[in-house]
C-alpha positions in Angstrom: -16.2 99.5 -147.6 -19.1 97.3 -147.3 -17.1 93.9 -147.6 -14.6 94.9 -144.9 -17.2 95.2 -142.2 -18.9 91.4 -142.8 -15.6 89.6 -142.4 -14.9 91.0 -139.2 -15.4 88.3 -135.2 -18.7 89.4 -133.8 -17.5 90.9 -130.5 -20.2 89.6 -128.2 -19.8 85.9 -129.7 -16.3 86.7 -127.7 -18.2 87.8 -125.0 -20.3 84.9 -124.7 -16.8 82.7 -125.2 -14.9 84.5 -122.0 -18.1 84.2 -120.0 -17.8 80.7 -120.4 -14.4 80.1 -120.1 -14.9 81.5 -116.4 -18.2 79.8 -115.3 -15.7 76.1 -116.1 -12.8 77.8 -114.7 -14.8 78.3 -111.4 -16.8 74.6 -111.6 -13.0 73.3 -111.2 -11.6 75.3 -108.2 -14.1 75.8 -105.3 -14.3 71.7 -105.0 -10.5 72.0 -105.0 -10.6 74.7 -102.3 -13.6 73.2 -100.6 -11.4 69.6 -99.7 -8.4 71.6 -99.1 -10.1 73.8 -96.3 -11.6 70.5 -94.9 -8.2 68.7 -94.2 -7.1 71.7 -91.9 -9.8 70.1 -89.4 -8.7 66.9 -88.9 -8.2 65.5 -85.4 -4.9 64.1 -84.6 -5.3 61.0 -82.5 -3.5 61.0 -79.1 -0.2 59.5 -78.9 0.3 56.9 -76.7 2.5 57.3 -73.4 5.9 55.8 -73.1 6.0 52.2 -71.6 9.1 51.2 -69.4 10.4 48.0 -70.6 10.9 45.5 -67.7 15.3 45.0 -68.0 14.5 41.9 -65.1 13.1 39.7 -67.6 16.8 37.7 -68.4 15.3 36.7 -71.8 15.6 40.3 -73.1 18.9 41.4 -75.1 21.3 44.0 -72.9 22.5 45.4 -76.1 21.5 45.6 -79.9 24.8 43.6 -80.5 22.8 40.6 -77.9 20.5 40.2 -80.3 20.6 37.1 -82.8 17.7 36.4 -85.2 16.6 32.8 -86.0 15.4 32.0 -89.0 11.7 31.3 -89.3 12.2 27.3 -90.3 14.5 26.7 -86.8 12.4 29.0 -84.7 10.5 25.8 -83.2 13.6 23.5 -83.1 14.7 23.0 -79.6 17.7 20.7 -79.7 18.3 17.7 -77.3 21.5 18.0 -75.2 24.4 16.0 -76.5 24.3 12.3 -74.4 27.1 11.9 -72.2 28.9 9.2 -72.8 28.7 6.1 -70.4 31.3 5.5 -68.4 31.9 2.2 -66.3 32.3 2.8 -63.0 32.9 0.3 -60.2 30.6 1.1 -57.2 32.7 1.6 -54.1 32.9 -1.2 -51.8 30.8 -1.0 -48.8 32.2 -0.5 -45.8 32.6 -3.7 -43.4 30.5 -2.6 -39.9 32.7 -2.1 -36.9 34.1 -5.4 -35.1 31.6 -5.6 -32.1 32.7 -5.0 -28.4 34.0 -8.0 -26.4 32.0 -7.9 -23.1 33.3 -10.2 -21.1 31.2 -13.2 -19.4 33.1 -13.9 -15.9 31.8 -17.4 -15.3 33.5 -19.2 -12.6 36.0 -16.1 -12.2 37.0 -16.3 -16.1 35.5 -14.9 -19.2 34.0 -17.7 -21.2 34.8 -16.4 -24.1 38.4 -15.5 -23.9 39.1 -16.8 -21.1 40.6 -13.8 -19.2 40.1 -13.0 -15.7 38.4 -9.7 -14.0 40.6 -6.8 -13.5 39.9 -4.3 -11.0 40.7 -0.3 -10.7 41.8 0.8 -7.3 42.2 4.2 -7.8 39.4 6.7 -9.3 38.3 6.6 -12.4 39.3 8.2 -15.7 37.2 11.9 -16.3 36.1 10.5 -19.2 33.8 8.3 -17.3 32.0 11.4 -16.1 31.8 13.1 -19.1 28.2 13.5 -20.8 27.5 10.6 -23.1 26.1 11.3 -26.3 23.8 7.4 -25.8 22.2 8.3 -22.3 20.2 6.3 -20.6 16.4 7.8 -19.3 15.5 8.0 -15.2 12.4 8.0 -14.4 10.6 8.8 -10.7 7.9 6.5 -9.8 6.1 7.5 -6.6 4.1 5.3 -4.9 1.8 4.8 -1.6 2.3 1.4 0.4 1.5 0.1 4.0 3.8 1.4 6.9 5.1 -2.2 7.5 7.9 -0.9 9.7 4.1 0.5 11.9 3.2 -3.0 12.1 0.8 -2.7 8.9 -1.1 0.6 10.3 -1.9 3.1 7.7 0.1 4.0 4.3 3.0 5.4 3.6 4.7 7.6 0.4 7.7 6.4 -1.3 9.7 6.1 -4.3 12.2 4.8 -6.9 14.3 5.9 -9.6 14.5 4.1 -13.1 17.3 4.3 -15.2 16.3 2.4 -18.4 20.0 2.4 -20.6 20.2 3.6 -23.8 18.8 2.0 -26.6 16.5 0.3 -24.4 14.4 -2.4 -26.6 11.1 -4.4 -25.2 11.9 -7.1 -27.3 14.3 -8.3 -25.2 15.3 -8.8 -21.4 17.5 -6.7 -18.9 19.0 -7.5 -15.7 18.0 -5.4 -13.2 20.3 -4.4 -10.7 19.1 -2.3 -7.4 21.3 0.3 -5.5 20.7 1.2 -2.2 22.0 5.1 -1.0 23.5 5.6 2.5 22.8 8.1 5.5 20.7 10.8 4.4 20.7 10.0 1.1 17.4 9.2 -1.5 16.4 8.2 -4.7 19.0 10.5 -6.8 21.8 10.0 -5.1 23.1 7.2 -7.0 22.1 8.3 -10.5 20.9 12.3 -10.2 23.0 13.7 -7.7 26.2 15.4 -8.8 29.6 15.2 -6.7 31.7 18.4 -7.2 35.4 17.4 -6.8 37.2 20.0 -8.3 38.3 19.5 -11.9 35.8 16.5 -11.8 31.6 16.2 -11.6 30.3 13.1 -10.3 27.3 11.8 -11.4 25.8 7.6 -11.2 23.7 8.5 -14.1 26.8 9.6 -16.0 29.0 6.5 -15.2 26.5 4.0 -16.5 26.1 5.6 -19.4 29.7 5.4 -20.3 30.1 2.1 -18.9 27.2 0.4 -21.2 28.5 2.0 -24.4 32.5 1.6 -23.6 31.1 -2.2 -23.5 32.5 -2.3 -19.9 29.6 -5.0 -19.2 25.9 -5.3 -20.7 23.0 -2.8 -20.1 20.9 -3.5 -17.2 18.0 -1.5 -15.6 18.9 0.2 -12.5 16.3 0.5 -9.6 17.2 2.9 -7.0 15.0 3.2 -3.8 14.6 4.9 -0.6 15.0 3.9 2.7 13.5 5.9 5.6 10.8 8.4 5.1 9.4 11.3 7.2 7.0 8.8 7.9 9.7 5.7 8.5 12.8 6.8 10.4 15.5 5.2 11.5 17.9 2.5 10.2 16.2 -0.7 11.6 12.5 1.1 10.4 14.2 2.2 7.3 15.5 -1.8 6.5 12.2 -3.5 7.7 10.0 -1.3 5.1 12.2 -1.6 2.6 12.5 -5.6 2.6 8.8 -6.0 2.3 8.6 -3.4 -0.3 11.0 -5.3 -2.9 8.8 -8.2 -2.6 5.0 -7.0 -2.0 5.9 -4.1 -5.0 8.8 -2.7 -6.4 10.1 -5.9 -7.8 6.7 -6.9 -9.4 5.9 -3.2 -10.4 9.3 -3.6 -12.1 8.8 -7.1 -13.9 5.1 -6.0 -15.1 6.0 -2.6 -16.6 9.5 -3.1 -17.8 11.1 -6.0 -20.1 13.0 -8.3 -17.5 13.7 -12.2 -17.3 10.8 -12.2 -15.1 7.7 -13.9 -17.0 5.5 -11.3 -14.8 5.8 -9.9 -11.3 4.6 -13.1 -9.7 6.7 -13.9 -6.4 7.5 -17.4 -8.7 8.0 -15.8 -11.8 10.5 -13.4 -9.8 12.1 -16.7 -8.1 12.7 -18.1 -11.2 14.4 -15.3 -12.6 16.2 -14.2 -9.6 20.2 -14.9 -11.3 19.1 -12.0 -13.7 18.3 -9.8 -10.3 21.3 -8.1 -7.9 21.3 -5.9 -4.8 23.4 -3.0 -3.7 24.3 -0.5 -1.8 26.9 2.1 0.2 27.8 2.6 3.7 23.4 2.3 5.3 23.1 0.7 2.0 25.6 -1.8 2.5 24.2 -2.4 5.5 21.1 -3.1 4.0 22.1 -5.7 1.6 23.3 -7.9 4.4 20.5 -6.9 7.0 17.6 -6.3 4.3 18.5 -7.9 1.2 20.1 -11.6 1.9 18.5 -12.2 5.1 14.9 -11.8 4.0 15.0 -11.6 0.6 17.6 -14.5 -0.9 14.9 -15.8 -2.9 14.5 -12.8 -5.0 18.2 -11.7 -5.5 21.1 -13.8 -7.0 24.1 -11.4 -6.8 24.7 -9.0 -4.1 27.5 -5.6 -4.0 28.4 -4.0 -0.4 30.7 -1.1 -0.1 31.7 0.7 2.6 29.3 -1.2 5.3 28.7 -4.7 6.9 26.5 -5.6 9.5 26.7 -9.1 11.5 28.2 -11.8 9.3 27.8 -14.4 11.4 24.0 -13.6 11.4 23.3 -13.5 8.2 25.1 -16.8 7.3 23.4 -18.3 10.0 19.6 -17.0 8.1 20.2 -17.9 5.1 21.7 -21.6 5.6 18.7 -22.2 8.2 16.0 -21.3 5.8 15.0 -23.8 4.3 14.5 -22.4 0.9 17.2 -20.3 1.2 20.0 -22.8 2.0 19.8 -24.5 -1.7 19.8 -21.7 -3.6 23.3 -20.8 -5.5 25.0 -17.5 -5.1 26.5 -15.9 -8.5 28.1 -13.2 -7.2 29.4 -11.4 -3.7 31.5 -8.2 -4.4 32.4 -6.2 -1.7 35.5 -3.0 -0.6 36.2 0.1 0.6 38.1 2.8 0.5 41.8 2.0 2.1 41.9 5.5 3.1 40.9 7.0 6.7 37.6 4.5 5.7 36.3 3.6 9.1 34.6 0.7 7.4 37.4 -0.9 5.6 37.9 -3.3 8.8 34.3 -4.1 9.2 34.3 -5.4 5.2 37.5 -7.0 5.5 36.6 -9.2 8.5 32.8 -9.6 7.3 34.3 -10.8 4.0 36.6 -13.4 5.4 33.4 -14.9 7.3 31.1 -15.3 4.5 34.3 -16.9 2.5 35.3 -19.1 5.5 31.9 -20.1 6.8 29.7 -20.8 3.4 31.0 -23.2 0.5 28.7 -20.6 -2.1 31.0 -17.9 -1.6 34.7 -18.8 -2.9 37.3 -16.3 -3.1 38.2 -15.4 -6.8 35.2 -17.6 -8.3 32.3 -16.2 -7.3 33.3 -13.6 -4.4 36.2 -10.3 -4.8 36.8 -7.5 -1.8 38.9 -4.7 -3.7 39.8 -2.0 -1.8 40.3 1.4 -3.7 42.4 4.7 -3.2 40.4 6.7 -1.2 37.9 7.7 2.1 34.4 6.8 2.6 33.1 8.9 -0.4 31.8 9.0 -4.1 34.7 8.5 -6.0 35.6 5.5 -3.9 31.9 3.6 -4.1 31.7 4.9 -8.4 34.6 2.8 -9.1 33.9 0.2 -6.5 30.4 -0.3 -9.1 32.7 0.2 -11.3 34.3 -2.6 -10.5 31.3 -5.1 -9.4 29.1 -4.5 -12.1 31.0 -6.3 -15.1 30.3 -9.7 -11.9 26.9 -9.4 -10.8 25.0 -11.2 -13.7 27.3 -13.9 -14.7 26.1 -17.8 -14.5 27.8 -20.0 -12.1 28.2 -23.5 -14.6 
């Protein structure tokens, strides 16, 4: 009985083991539970928001499918476009400029170039001469104060001119000058500003010219276009006296200082000299001007002269201008002069003024230097447009 109870486990050394079995057991799982209860208090960082891609940009795919990948040793290769090949091609000819207009130079009552002879319209003219012109000419007003020499010198007066300066007009190099006179109760615009209503037609000097210069109908000239009487000058005789001394004391020298002439200056000599490259004109008062104004006092200065629809005394003004001295050796270039042969009341009066300064002066000769063409019509516009019409190719031509 005694040996049985020696062998037997000592039941609190198996105490003692459990204990400690539990103390380790309990060392392991609180540090398990302790990081487990720690995780549960983790903050979760915000998400971002949603960005809207921008679809404009054109270097972004539309669909997956779009969408090629390039591989990482071609990513910075950016090939040159394929050279075209070079082709020889013959440049196209350039285009040979546009034959130049023949003007015709009437010298001696023929063109010296072709030899062909003036031809005259003696009806109206085409509309086409009185349609705008794409190549117009410039008028100008000059106004101007000058002594009252139709009031014996006493006091001043106001007056004026028109310009017309063509088209083109170039410094460099010299114009006739041609100057038209208007008629009764006219001005300065009625030969280049004023427009004449005749139905399907409108009128205008300004117009004409134009068309006339850059059809090549004759060479561009500057036109000077003057008044006669003022309120302060009336009356015909008062109107002519004034306006003979003005062309001489200013409007011709005004014209030859500020404009590009044959004149040298506006000297009276430098204005003698040049005087073929100067005419004088005019219609119905006008007309009578140019006899009565224009070659009786002023010969010198003018080497051409145009009358339509008006004459004055014929046998007068012959008898002036082969008594003056200085006047009866200079040349004459041209004389045009016609009317309407219509109900004109001074058709008669230029026919038989015509005849005289034909008849009774050696330096006007029929067909040479001299013409009276009658046109289709009354004393009115259309007749005295073509009768310039007409003249103007004449005026400037040099008598060999």
């Amino acid at each position: 009985m005694h040996s049985s109870n020696q062998s037997r486990f000592p039941l609190w050394l198996l105490c003692l083991l459990l204990f400690a079995v539990l103390v380790i057991f309990f060392l392991i799982r609180i540090p398990i539970m302790l990081s487990s209860g720690n995780s549960a208090d983790v903050t979760v960082p915000d998400i971002p928001e949603e960005r809207t891609l921008d679809t404009s940009d054109e270097l972004l795919p539309e669909t997956a499918d779009d969408m090629q990948l390039v591989p990482a040793d071609e990513a910075l290769i950016v090939e040159e476009p394929a050279a075209e090949p070079v082709v020889d091609i013959e440049p196209e000819p350039t285009p040979e400029p546009a034959p130049a207009v023949h003007i015709h130079s009437y010298v001696n009552g023929v063109c010296s170039e072709c030899g062909a002879k003036p031809e005259f319209i003696t009806d109206f003219l085409p509309a086409e001469f009185y349609q705008e012109n794409a190549h117009a000419g410039t008028v100008t007003l000059h106004q101007y104060e000058i002594t009252a020499y139709a009031n014996y010198g006493q006091g001043t007066v106001s007056k004026s001119f028109n310009i017309y300066l063509p088209y083109g007009y170039d410094e460099t190099r010299p114009y006739n000058v041609l100057v038209l006179v208007h008629g009764y109760d006219g001005n300065q615009d009625s030969w280049l500003n004023t427009v004449y209503d005749y139905g399907e037609i409108q009128m205008c000097g300004r117009i004409l010219f134009d068309n006339m210069f850059d059809k090549g109908v004759c060479e561009p000239c500057i036109i000077i276009t003057p008044v006669t009487e003022t309120n302060q000058i009336q009356g015909l005789t008062a109107g002519i006296y004034q306006l003979q001394e003005e062309l001489r004391e200013y409007i011709l020298p005004y014209v030859a200082e500020h404009y590009s002439t044959f004149s040298a200056d506006g000297s009276l000599e430098s204005l003698h000299a040049a005087r073929d490259h100067f005419a004088l004109g005019g219609l119905s008062n006008g007309a009578l001007f140019t006899y009565e104004g224009g070659m009786r006092y002023d010969f010198d200065l003018f080497g051409s002269y145009a009358a339509f629809s008006g004459n004055g005394e014929p046998w007068k003004t012959i008898s002036m201008i082969q008594s003056n001295e200085d006047f009866a050796r200079l040349p004459v270039n041209c004389y045009f002069t016609g009317a309407g042969s219509l109900n004109d009341w001074q058709q008669h009066y230029t026919e038989i003024g015509y005849e005289y300064f034909v008849e009774n002066d050696p330096r006007f000769t029929d067909g040479v230097n001299s013409w009276r063409v009658d046109v289709n019509g009354e004393h009115e516009w259309k007749v005295w447009f073509t009768d310039i019409y007409n003249a103007l190719p004449l005026l400037f031509q040099n008598i060999e």
